[in-house]
N, CA, C and O atoms as a GROMACS GRO file, in nm:
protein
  536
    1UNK      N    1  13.497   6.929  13.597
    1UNK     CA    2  13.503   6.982  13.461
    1UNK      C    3  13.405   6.904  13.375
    1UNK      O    4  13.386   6.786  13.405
    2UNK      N    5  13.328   6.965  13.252
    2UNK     CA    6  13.250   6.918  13.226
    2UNK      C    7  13.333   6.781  13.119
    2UNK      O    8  13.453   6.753  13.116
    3UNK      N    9  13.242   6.729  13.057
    3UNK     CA   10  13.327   6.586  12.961
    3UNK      C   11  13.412   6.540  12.992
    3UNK      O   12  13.481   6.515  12.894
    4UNK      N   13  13.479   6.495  13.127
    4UNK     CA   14  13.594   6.450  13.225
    4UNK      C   15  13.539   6.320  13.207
    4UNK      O   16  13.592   6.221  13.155
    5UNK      N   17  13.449   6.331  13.248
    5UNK     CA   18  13.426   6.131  13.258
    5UNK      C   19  13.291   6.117  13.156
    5UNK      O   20  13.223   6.208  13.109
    6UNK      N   21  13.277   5.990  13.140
    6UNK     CA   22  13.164   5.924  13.096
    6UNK      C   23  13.034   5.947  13.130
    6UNK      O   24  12.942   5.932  13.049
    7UNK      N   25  13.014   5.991  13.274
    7UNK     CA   26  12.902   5.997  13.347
    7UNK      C   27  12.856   6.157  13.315
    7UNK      O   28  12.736   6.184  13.309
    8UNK      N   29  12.969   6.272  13.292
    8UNK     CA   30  12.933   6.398  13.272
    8UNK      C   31  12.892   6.395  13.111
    8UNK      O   32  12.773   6.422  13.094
    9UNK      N   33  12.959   6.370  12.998
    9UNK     CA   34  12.922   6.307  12.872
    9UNK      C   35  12.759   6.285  12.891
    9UNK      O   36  12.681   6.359  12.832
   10UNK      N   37  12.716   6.188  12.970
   10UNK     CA   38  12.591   6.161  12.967
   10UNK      C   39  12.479   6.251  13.032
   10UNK      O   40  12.360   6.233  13.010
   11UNK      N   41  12.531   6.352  13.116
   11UNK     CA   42  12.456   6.434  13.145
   11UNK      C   43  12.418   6.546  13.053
   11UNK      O   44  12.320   6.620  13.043
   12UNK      N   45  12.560   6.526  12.975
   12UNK     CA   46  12.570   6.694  12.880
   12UNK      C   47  12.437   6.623  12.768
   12UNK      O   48  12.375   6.698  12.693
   13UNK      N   49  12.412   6.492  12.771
   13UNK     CA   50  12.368   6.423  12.674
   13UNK      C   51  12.230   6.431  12.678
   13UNK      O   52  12.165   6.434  12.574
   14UNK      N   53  12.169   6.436  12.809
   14UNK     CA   54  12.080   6.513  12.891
   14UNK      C   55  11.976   6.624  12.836
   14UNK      O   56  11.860   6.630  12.796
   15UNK      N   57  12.115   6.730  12.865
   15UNK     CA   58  12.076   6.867  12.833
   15UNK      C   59  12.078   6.878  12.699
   15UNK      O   60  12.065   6.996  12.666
   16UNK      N   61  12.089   6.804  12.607
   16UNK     CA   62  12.069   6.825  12.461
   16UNK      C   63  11.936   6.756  12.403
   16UNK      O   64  11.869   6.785  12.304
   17UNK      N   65  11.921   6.664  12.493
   17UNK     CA   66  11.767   6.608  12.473
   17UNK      C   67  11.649   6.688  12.496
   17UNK      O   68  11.532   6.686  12.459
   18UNK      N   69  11.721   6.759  12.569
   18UNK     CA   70  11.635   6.855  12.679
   18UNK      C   71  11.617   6.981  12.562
   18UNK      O   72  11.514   7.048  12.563
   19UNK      N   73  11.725   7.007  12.464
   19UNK     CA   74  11.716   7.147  12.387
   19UNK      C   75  11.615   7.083  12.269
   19UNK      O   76  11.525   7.156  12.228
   20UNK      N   77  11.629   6.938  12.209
   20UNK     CA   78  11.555   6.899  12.090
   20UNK      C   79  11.409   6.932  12.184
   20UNK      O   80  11.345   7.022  12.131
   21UNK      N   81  11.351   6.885  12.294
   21UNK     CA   82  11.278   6.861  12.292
   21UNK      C   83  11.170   7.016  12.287
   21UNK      O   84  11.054   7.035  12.250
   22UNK      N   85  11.289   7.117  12.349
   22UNK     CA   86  11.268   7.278  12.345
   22UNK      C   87  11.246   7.277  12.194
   22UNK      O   88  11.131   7.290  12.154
   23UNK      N   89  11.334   7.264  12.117
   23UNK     CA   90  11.339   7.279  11.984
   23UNK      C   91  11.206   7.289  11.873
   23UNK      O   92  11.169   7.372  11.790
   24UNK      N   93  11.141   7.108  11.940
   24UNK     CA   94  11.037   7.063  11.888
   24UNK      C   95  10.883   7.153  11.908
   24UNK      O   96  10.806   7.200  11.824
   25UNK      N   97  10.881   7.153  12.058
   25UNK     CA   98  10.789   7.258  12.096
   25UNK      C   99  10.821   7.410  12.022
   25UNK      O  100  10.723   7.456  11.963
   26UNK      N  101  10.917   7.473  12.019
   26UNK     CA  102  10.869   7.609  11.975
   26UNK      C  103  10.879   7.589  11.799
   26UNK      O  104  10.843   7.684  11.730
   27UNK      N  105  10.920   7.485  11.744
   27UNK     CA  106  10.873   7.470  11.622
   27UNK      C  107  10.728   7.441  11.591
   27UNK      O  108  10.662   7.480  11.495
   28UNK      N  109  10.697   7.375  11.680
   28UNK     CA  110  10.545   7.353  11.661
   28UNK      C  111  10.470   7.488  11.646
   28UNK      O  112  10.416   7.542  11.549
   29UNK      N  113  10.484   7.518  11.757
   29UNK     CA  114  10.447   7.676  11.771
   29UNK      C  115  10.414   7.767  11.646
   29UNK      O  116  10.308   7.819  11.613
   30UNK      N  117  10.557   7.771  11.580
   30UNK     CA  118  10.583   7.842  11.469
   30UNK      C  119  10.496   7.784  11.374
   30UNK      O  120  10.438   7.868  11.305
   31UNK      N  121  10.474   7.682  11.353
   31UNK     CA  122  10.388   7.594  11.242
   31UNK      C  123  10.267   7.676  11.241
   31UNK      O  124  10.222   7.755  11.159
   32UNK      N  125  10.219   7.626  11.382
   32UNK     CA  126  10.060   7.671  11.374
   32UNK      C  127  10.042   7.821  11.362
   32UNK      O  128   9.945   7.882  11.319
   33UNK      N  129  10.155   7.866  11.408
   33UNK     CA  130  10.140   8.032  11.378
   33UNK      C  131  10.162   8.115  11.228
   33UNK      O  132  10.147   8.228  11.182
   34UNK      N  133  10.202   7.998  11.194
   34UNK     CA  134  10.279   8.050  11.028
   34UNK      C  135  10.366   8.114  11.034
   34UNK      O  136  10.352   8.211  10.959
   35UNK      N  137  10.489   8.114  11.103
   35UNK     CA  138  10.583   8.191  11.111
   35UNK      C  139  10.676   8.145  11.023
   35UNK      O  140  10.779   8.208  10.998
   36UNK      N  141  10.650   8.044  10.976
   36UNK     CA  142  10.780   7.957  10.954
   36UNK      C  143  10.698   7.850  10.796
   36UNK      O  144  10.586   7.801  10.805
   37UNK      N  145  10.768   7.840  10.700
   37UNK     CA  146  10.775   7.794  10.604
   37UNK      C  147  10.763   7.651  10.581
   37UNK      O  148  10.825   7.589  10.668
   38UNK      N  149  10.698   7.569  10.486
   38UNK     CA  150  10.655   7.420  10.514
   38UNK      C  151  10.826   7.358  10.482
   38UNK      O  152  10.853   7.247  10.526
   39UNK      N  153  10.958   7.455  10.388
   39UNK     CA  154  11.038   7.400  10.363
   39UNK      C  155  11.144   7.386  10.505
   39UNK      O  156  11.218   7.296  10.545
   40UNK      N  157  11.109   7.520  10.554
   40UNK     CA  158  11.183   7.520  10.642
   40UNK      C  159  11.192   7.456  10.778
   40UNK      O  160  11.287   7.407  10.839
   41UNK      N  161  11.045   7.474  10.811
   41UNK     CA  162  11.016   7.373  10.904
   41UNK      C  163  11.044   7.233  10.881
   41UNK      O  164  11.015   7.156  10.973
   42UNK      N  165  11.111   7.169  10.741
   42UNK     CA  166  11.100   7.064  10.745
   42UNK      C  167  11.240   7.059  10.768
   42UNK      O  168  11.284   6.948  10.796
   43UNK      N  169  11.330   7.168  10.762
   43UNK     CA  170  11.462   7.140  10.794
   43UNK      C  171  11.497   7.126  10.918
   43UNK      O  172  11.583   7.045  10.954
   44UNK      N  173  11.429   7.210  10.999
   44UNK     CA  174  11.457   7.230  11.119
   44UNK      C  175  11.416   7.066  11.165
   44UNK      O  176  11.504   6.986  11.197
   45UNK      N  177  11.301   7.038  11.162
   45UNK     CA  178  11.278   6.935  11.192
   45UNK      C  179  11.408   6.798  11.208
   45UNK      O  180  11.443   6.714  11.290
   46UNK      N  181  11.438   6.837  11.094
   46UNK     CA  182  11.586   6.748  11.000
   46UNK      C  183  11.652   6.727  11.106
   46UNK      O  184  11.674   6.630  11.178
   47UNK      N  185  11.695   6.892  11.103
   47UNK     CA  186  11.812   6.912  11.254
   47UNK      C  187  11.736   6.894  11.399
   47UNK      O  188  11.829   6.904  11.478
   48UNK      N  189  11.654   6.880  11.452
   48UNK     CA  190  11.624   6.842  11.571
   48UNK      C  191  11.596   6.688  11.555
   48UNK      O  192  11.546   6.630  11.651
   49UNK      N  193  11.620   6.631  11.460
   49UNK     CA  194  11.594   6.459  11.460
   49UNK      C  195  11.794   6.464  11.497
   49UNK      O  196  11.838   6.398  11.591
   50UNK      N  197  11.884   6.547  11.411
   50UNK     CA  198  11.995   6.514  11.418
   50UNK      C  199  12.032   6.538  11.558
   50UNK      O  200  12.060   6.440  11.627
   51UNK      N  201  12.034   6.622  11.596
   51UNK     CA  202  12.087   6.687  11.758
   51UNK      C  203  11.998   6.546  11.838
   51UNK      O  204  12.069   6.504  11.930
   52UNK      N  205  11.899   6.487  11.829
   52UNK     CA  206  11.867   6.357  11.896
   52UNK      C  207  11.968   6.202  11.869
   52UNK      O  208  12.026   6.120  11.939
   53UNK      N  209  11.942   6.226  11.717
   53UNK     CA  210  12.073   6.108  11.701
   53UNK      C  211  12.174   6.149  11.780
   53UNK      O  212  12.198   6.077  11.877
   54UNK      N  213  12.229   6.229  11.767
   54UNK     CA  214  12.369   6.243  11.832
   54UNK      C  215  12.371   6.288  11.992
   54UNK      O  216  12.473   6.287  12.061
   55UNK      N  217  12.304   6.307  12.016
   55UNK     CA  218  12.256   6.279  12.172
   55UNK      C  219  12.278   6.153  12.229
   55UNK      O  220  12.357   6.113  12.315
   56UNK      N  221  12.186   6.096  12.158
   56UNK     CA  222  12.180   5.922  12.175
   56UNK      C  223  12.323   5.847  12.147
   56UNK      O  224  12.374   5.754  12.209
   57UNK      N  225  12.367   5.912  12.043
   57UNK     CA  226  12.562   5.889  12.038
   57UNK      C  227  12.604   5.868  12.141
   57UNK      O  228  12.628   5.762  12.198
   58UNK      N  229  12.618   5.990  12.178
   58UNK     CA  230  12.627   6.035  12.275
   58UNK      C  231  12.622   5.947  12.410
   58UNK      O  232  12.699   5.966  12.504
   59UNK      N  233  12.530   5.856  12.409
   59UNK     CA  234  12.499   5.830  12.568
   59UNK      C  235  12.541   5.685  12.500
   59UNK      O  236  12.491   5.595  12.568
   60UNK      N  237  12.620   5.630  12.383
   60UNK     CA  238  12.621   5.518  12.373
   60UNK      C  239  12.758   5.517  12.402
   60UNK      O  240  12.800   5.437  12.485
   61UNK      N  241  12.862   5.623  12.325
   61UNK     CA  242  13.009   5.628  12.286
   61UNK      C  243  12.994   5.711  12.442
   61UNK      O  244  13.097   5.775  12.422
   62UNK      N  245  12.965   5.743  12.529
   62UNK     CA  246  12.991   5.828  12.634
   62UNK      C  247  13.191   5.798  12.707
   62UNK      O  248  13.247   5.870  12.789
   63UNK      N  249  13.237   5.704  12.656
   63UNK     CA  250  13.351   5.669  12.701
   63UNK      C  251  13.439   5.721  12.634
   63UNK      O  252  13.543   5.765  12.683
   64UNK      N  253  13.409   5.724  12.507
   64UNK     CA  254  13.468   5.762  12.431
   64UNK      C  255  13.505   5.904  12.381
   64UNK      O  256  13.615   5.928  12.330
   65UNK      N  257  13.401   6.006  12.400
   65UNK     CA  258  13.345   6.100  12.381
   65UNK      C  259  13.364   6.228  12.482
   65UNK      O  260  13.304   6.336  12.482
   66UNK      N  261  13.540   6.142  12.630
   66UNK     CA  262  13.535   6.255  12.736
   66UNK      C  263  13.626   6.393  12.638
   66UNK      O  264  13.658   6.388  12.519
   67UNK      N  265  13.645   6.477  12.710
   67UNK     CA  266  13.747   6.559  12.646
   67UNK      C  267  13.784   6.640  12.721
   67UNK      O  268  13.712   6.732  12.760
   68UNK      N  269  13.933   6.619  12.766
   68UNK     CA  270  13.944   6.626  12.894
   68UNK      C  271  14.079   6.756  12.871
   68UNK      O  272  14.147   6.800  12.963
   69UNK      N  273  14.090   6.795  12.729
   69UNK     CA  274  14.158   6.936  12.709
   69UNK      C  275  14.068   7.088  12.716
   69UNK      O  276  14.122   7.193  12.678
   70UNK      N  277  13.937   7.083  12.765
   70UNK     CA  278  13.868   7.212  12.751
   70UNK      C  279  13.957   7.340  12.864
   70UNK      O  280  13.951   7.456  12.824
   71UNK      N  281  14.009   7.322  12.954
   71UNK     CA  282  14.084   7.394  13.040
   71UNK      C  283  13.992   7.484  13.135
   71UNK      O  284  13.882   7.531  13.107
   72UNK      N  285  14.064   7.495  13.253
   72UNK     CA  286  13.953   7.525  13.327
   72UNK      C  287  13.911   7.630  13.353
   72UNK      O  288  13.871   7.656  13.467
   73UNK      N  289  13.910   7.731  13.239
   73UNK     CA  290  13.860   7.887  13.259
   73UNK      C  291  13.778   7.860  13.160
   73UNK      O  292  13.763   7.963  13.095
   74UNK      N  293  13.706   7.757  13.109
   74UNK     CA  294  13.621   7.774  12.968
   74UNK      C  295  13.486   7.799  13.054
   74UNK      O  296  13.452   7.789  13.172
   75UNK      N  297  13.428   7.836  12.934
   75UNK     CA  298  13.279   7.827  12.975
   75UNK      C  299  13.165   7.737  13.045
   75UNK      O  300  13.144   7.629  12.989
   76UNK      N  301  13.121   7.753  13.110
   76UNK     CA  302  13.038   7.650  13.177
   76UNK      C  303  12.987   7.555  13.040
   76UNK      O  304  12.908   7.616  12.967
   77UNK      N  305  13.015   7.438  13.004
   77UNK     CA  306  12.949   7.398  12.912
   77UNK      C  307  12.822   7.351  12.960
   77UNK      O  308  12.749   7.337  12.862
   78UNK      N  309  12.772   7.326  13.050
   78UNK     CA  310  12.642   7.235  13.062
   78UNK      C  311  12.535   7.385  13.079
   78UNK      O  312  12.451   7.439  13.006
   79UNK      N  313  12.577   7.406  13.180
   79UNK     CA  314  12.500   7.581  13.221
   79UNK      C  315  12.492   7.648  13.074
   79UNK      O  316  12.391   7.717  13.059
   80UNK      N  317  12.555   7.643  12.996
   80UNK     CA  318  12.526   7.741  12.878
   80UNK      C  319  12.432   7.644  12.794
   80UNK      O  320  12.335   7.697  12.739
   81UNK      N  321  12.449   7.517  12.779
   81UNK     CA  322  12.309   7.432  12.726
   81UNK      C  323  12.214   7.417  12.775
   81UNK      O  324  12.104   7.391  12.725
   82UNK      N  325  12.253   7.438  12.917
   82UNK     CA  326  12.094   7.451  12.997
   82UNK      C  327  12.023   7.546  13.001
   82UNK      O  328  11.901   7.544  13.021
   83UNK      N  329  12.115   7.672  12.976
   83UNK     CA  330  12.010   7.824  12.936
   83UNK      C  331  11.927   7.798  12.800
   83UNK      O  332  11.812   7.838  12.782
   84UNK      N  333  11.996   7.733  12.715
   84UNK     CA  334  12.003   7.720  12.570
   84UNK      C  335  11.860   7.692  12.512
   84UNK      O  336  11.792   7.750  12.428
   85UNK      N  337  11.833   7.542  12.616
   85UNK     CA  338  11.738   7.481  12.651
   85UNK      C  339  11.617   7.561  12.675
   85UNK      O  340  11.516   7.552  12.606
   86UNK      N  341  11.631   7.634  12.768
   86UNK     CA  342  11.524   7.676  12.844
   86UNK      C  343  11.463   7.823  12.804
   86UNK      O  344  11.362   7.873  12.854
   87UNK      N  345  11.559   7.892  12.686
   87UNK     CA  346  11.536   7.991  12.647
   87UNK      C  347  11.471   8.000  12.473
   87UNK      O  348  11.408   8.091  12.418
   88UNK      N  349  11.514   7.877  12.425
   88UNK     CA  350  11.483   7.831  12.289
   88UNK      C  351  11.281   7.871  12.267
   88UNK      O  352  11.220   7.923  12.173
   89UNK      N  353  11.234   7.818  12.401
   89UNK     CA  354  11.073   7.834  12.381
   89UNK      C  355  11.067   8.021  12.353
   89UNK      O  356  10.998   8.057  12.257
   90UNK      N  357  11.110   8.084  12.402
   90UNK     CA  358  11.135   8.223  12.448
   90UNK      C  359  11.139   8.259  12.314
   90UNK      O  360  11.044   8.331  12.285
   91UNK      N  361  11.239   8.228  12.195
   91UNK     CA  362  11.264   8.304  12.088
   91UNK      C  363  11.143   8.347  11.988
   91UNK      O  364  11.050   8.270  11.963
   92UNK      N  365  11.151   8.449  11.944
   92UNK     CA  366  11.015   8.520  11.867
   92UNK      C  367  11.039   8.522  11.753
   92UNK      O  368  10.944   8.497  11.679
   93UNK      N  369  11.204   8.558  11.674
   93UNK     CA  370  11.228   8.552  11.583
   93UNK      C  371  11.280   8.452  11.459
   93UNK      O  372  11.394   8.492  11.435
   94UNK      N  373  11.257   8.367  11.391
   94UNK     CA  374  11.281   8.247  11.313
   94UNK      C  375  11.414   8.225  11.300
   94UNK      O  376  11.454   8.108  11.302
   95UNK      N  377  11.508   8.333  11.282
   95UNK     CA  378  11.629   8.372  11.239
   95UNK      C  379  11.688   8.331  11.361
   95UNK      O  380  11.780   8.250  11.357
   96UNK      N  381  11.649   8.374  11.464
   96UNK     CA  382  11.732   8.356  11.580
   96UNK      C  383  11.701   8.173  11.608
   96UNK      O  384  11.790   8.089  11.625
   97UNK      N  385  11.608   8.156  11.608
   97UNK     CA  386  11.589   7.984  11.631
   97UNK      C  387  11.678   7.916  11.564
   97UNK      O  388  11.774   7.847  11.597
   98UNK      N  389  11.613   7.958  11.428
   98UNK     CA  390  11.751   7.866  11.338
   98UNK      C  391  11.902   7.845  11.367
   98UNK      O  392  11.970   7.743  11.378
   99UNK      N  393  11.932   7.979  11.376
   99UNK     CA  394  12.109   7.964  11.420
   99UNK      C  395  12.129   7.924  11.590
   99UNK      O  396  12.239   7.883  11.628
  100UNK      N  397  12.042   7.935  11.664
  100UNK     CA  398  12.084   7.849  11.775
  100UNK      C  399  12.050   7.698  11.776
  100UNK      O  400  12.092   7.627  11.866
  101UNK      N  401  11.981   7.655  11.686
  101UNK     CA  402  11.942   7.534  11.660
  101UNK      C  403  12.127   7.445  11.579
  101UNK      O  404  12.194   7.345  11.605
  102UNK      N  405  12.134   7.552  11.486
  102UNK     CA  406  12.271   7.520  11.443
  102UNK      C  407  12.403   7.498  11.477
  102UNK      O  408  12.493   7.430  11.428
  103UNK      N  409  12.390   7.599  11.610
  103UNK     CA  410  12.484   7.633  11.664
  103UNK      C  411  12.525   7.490  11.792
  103UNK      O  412  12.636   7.464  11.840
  104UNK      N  413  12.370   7.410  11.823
  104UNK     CA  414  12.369   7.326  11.912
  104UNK      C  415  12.399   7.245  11.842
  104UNK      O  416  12.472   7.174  11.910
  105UNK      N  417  12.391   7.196  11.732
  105UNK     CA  418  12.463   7.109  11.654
  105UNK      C  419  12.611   7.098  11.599
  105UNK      O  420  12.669   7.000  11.552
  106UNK      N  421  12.658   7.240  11.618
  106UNK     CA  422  12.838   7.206  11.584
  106UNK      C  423  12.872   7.171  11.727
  106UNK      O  424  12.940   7.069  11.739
  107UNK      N  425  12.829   7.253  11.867
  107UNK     CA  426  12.884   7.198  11.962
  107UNK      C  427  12.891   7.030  11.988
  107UNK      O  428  12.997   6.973  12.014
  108UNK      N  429  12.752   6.957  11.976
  108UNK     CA  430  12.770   6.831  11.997
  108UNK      C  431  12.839   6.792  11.867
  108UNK      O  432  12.905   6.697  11.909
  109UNK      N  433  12.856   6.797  11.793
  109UNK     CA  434  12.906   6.752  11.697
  109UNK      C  435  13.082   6.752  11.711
  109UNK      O  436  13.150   6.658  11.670
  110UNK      N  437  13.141   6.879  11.780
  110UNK     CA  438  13.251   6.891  11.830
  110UNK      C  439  13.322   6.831  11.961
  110UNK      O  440  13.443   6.814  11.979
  111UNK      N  441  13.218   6.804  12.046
  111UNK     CA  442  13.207   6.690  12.164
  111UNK      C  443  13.177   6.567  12.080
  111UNK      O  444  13.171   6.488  12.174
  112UNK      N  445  13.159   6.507  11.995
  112UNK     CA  446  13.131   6.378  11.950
  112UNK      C  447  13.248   6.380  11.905
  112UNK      O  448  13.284   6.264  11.920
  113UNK      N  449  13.347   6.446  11.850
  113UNK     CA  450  13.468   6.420  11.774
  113UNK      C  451  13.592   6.496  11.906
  113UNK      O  452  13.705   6.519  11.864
  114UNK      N  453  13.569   6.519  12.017
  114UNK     CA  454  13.629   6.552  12.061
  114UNK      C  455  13.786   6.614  12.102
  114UNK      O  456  13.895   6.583  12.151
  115UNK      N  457  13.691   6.755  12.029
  115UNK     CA  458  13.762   6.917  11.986
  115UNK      C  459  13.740   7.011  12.034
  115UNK      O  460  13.662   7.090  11.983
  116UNK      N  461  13.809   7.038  12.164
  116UNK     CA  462  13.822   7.150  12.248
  116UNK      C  463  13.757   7.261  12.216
  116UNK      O  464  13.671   7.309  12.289
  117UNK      N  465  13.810   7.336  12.055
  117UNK     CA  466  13.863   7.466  12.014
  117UNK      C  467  13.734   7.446  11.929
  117UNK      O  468  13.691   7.559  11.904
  118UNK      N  469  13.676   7.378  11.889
  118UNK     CA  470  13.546   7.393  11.879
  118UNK      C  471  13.442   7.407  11.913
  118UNK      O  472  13.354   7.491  11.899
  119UNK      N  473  13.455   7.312  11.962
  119UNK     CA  474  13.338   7.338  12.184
  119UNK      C  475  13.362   7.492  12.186
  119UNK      O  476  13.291   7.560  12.110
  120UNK      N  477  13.413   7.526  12.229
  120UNK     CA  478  13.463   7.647  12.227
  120UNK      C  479  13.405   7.754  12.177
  120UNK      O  480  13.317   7.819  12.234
  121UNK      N  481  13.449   7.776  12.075
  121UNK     CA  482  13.374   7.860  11.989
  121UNK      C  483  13.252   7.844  11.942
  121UNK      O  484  13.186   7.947  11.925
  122UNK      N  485  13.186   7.700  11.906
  122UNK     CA  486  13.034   7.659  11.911
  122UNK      C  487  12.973   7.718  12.070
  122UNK      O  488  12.861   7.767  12.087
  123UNK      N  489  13.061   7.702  12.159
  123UNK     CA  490  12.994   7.763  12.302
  123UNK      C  491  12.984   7.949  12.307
  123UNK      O  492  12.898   8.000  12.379
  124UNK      N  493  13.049   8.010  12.252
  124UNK     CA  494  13.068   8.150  12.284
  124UNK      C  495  12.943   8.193  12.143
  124UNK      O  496  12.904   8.309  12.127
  125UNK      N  497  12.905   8.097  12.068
  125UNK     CA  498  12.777   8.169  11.932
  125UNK      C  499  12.678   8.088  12.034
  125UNK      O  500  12.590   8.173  12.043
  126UNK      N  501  12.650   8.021  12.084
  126UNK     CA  502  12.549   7.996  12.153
  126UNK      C  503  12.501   8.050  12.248
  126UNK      O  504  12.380   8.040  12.269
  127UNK      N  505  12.624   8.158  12.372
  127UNK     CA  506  12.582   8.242  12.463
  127UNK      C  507  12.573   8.339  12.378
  127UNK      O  508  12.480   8.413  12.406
  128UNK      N  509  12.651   8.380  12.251
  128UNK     CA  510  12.560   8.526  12.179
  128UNK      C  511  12.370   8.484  12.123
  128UNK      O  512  12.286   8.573  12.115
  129UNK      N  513  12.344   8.362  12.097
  129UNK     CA  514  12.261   8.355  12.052
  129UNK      C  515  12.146   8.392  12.183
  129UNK      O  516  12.037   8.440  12.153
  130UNK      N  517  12.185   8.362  12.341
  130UNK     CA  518  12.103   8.353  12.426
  130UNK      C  519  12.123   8.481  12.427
  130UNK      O  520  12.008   8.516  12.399
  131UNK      N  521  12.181   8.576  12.439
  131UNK     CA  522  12.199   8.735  12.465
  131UNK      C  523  12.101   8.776  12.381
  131UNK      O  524  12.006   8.850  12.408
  132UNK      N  525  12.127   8.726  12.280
  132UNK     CA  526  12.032   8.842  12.144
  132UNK      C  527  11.894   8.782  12.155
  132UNK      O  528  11.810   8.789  12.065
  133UNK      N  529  11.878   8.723  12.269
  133UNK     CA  530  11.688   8.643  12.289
  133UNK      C  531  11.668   8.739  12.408
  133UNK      O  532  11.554   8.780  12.425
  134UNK      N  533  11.774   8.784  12.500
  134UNK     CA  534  11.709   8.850  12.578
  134UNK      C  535  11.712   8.946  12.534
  134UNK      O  536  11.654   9.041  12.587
   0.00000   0.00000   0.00000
């Protein structure tokens, strides 16, 4: 199960490094393309510095941080950040970046405070966000 131990914590910790770093690249992107606004880009930016802090939380509090009530019909949590990841370069539309950018931030943010029913539901807007990219 995923966030069972310390060692999965640090993997999930991983795959979120792995989405800023998606993040960063298709923001760039957007820059040079002008898709995207000098205010806005500076937010986003904001939030991909945050989703790194708390990554890095993440791999410090990893003991702290298991959560070991998700139950075992939930969603793949790592597999749905790893699509997350890998599909973020993919997005065309600004709108859609933004709210999956957001959306990766209540999940860790809900794994940092370790809250099931948030995971949760931060996980089921994040597989809508990957649906509406394909």
């Amino acid at each position: 199960m995923p966030l069972a131990t310390a060692a999965d914590v640090e993997r999930f910790a991983d795959l979120l490094t792995e989405c800023a770093d998606a993040i960063h690249q298709r923001l760039i992107a957007a820059i040079r393309a002008a898709e995207v606004n000098p205010f806005t880009a500076q937010q986003i930016l904001q939030d991909e510095a945050t989703l790194r802090q708390r990554a890095n939380g993440l791999y410090m509090d990893a003991a702290q941080c298991i959560v070991a009530d998700l139950g075992d019909d939930q969603i793949n949590l790592n597999e749905v950040i790893r699509e997350a990841g890998t599909r973020i370069t993919e997005i065309s539309k600004i709108a859609h970046f933004i709210d999956i950018v957001s959306d990766l931030l209540v999940v860790v943010s809900s794994v940092y405070a370790a809250q099931p029913g948030p995971i949760l539901a931060a996980l089921h807007d994040i597989q809508q966000d990957i649906d509406t990219i394909t």
